[in-house]
VMD Tcl script that draws the C-alpha trace (Angstrom):
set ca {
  {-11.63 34.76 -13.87}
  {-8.96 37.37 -14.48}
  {-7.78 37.81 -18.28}
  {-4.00 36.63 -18.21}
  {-2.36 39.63 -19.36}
  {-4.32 41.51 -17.15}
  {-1.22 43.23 -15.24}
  {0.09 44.33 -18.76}
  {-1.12 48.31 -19.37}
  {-0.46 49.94 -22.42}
  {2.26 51.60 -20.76}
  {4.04 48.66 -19.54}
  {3.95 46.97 -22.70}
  {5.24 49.88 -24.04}
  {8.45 49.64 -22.05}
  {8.50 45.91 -22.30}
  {8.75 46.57 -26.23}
  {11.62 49.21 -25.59}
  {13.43 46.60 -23.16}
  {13.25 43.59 -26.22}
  {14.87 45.88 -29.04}
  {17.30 47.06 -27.18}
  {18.22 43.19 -25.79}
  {17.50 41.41 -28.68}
  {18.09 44.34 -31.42}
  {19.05 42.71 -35.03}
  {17.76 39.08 -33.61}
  {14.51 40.29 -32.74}
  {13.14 39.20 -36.25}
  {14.68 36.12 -36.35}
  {13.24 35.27 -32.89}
  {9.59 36.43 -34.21}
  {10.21 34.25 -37.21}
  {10.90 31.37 -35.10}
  {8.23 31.81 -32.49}
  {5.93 32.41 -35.90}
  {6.92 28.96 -36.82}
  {6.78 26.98 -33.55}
  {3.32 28.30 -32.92}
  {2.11 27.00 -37.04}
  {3.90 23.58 -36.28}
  {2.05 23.40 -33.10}
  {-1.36 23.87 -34.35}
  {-0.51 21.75 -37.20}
  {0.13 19.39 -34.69}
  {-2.46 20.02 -32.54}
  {-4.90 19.60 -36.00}
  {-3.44 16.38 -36.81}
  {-3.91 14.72 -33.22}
  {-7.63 16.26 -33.45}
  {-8.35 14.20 -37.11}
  {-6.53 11.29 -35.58}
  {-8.86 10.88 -32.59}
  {-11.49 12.05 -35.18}
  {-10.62 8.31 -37.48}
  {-10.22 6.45 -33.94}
  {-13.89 7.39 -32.81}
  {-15.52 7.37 -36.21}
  {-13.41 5.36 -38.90}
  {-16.41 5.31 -41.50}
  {-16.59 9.08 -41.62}
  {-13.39 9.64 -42.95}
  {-13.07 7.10 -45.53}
  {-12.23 8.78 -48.45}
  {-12.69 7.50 -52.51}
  {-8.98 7.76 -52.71}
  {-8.11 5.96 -49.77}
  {-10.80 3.23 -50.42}
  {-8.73 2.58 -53.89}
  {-5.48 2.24 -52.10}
  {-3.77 -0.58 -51.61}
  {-4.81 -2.18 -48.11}
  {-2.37 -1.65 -45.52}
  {-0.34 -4.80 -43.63}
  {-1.72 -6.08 -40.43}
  {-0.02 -4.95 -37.09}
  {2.51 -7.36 -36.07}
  {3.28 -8.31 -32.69}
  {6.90 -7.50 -31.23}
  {9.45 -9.98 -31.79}
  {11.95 -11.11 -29.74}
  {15.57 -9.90 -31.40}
  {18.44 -11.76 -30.05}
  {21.90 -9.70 -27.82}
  {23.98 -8.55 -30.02}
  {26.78 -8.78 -27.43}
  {27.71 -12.38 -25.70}
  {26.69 -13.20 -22.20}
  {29.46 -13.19 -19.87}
  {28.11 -15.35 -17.27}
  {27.17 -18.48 -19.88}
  {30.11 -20.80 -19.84}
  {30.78 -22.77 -23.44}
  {29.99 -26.37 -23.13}
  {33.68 -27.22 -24.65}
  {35.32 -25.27 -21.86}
  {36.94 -27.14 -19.18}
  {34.98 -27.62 -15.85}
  {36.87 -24.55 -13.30}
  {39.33 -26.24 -10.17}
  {36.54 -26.01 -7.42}
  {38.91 -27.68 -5.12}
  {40.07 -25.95 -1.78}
  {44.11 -25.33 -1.68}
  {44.31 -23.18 1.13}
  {43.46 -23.93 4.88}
  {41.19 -20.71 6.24}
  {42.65 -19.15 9.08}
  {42.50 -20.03 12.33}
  {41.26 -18.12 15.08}
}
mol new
graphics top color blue
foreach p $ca { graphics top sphere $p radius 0.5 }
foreach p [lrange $ca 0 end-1] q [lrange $ca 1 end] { graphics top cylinder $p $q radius 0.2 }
display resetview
């Protein structure tokens, strides 16, 4: 298996590191900040899905004393139906009158 910066010499990221100042110039910090902070969320992230699966697997492992002393949590409900919020158009109100089904037109003849 080849490394994955493998085509990158010295040399070349050399010039790569000319090309980016002279692109980015004054932003280049505020890029490297950013990038800093993506990557710390991410692992954060990543950290957080690893001790969730970690309680999923093994729930008596992570008790803690000071979530044993916390109130217990509600039971999951199941989802609710929540009625429209706009009116059906094709319902017709039973105080309406009935519609004037009645053909007034011959169809055309042939």
């Amino acid at each position: 298996m080849t490394p994955l910066f493998a085509f990158l010499s010295p040399t070349t990221m050399i010039i790569l590191g000319v090309i980016a100042v002279l692109i980015f110039g004054r932003r280049l910090p505020e890029i490297a900040k950013s990038l800093g902070k993506s990557i710390t969320e991410f692992k954060k992230g990543a950290a957080g899905l690893e001790n969730g699966f970690d309680d999923i697997v093994n729930p008596s492992a992570s008790a803690s004393p000071a979530s044993a002393s916390a109130a217990p949590a509600e039971p999951i409900r199941p989802p609710q139906r929540v009625a429209p919020a706009a009116p059906k158009f094709d319902d017709v109100p039973a105080n309406a009158a009935p519609a004037n089904t009645a053909i007034t037109a011959a169809p055309p003849q042939p």
